[in-house]
C-alpha positions as CSV (number, residue, x, y, z in Angstrom):
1,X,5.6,19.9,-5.4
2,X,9.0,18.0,-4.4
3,X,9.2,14.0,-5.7
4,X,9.7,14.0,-1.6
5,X,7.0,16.0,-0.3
6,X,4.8,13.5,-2.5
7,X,5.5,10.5,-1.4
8,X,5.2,11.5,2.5
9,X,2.1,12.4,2.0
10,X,1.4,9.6,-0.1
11,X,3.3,7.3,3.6
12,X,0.6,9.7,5.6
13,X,-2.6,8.6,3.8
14,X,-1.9,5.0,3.2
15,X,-0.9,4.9,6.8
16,X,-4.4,6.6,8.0
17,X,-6.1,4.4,5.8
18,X,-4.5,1.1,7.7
19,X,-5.9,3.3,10.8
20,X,-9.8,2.7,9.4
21,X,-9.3,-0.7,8.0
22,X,-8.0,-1.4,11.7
23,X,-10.7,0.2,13.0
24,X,-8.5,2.3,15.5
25,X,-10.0,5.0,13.3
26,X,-14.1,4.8,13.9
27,X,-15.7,5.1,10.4
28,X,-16.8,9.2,10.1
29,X,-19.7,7.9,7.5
30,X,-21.9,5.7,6.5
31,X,-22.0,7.5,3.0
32,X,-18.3,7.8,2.7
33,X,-15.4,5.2,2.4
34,X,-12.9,7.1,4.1
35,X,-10.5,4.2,4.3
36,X,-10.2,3.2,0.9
37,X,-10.4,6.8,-0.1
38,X,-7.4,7.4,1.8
39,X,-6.3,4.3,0.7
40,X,-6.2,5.1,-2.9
41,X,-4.9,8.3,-2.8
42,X,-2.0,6.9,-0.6
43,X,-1.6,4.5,-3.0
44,X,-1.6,7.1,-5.7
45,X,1.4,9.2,-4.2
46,X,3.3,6.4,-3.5
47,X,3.9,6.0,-6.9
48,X,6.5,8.8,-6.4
49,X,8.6,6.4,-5.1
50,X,9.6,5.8,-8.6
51,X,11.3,9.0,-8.9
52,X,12.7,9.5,-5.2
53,X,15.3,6.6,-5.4
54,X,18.2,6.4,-7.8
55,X,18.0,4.7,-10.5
56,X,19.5,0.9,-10.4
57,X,18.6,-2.3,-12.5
58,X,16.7,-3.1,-8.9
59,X,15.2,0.1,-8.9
60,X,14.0,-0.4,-12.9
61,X,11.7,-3.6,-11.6
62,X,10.4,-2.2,-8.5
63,X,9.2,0.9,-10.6
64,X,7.2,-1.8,-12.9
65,X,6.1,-3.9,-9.5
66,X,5.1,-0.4,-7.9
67,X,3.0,1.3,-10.9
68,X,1.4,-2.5,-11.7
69,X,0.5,-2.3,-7.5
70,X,-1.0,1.2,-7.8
71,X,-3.1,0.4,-10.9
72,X,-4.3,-3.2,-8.7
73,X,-5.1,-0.6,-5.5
74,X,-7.3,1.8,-7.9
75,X,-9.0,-0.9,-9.1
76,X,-9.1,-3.0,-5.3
77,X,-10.7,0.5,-3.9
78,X,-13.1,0.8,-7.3
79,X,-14.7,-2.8,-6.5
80,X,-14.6,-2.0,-2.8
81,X,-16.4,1.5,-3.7
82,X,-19.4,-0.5,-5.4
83,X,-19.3,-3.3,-2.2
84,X,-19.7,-0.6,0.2
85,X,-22.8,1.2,-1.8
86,X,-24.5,-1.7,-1.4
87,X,-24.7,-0.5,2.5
88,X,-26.6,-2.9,4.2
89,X,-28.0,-5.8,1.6
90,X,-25.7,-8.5,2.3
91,X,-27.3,-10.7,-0.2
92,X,-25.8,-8.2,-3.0
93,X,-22.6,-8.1,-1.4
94,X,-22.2,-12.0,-1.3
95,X,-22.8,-11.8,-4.9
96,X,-20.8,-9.6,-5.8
97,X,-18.2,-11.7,-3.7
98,X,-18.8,-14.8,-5.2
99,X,-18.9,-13.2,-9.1
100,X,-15.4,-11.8,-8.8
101,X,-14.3,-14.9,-6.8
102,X,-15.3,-16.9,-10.2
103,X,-13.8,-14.1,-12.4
104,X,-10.2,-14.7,-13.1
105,X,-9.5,-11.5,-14.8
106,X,-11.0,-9.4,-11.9
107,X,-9.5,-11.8,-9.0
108,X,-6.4,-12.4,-9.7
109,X,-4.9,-9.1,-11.3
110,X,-7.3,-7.1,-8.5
111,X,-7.8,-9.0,-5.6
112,X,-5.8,-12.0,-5.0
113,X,-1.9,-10.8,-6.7
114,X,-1.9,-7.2,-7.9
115,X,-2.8,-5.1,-4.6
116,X,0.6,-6.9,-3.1
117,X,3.0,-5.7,-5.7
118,X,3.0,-2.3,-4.4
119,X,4.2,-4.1,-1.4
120,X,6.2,-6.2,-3.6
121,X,7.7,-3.2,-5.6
122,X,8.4,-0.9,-2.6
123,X,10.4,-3.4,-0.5
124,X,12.6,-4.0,-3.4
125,X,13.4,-0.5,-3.8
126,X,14.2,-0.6,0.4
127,X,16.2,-3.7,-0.7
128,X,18.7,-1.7,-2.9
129,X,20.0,-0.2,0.1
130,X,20.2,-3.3,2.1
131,X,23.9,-2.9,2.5
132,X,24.3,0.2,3.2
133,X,20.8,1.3,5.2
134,X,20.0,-2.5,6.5
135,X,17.5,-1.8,9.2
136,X,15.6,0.5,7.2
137,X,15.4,-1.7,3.9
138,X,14.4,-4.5,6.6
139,X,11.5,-2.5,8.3
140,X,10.2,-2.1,5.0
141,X,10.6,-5.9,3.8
142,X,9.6,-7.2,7.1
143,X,6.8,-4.7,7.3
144,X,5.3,-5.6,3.7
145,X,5.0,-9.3,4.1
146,X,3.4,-8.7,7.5
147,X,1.0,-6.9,6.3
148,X,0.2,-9.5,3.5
149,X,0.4,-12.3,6.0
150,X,-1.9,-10.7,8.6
151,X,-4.3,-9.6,6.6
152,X,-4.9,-12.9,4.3
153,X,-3.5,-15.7,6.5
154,X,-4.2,-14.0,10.4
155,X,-7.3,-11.8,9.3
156,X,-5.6,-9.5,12.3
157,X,-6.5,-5.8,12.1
158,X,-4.4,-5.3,14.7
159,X,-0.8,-6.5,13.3
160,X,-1.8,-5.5,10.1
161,X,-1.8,-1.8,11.1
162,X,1.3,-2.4,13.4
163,X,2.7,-4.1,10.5
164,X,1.9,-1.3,7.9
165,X,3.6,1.3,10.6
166,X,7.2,-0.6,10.2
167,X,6.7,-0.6,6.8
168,X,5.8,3.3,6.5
169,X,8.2,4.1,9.3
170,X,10.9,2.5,7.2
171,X,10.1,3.9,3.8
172,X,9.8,7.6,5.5
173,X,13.5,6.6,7.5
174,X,15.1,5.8,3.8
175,X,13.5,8.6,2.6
176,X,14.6,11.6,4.9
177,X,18.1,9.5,4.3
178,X,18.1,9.8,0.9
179,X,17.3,13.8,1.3
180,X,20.1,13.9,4.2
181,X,22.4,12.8,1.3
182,X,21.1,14.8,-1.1
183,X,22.1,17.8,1.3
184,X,25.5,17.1,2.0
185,X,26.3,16.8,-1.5
């Protein structure tokens, strides 16, 4: 399978998964996690976006900032797995909460920090073509840290899926430019 084809599919899932966390999407099962299924696998295929961009010293970091930001979603959706077969028992859930709240090395590298540098690493692979493909690299910038800020500081499902479309609207546009090149060549 092309490096391409990969990482739109990988756009396509972590877009749908924005859908359920939204709730545009209604969840399909009580039994299944669909969102953060489609979440992690997203997150998975993004990781081609390693290989679909030339490679720059920029490029070099946001490889290392992307990978780190998969490995954080695997293990986000892995703790959000065990929350969610918990079903209904709050009481568990809160727990749970509260014990990775206290746990440094859970929190921080899972929770709090590591989840964003996908974000993190992907907008700085938009930002080595800031020159040259501005309002793409910008819809994906843009896009990232309003996803981060509604989702921690506005709690907004809403602008965080609106958010989350700029930025995978802006990944696919550099993308299919990148192939456009590729082609003339």
């Amino acid at each position: 399978m092309k490096v391409k084809n990969r990482c739109l599919i990988g756009l396509v899932f972590f877009l749908i998964s924005y859908l359920f966390f939204s709730k545009v999407l209604p969840s399909l099962s009580e039994s299944i996690d669909f969102a953060h299924w489609f979440n992690l696998i997203g997150a998975c295929f993004l990781l081609s976006f390693n290989d679909a961009f030339p490679k720059t010293k920029i490029n070099k970091v946001a490889s290392v900032l992307t990978t780190i930001g998969v490995i954080a979603h695997i293990g986000l959706c892995t703790i959000d797995f065990i929350m969610s077969d918990y079903g209904n028992n709050e009481i568990a859930k809160e727990q749970l909460s509260q014990h990775i709240g206290n746990s440094p090395l859970i929190f921080y590298p899972f929770i709090a920090v590591g989840p964003s540098l996908l974000f993190l690493g992907l907008a700085l692979h938009a930002f080595a073509f800031i020159k040259t493909e501005t309002v793409k690299s910008l819809m994906v910038i843009v896009g990232s840290i309003a996803v981060g800020i509604s989702f921690f500081a506005l709690k907004n499902g809403v602008l965080m899926l609106l958010s989350c479309v700029v930025f995978v609207l802006g990944l696919g546009l550099l993308l299919f430019n990148e192939e456009k090149k590729s082609i003339k060549l």
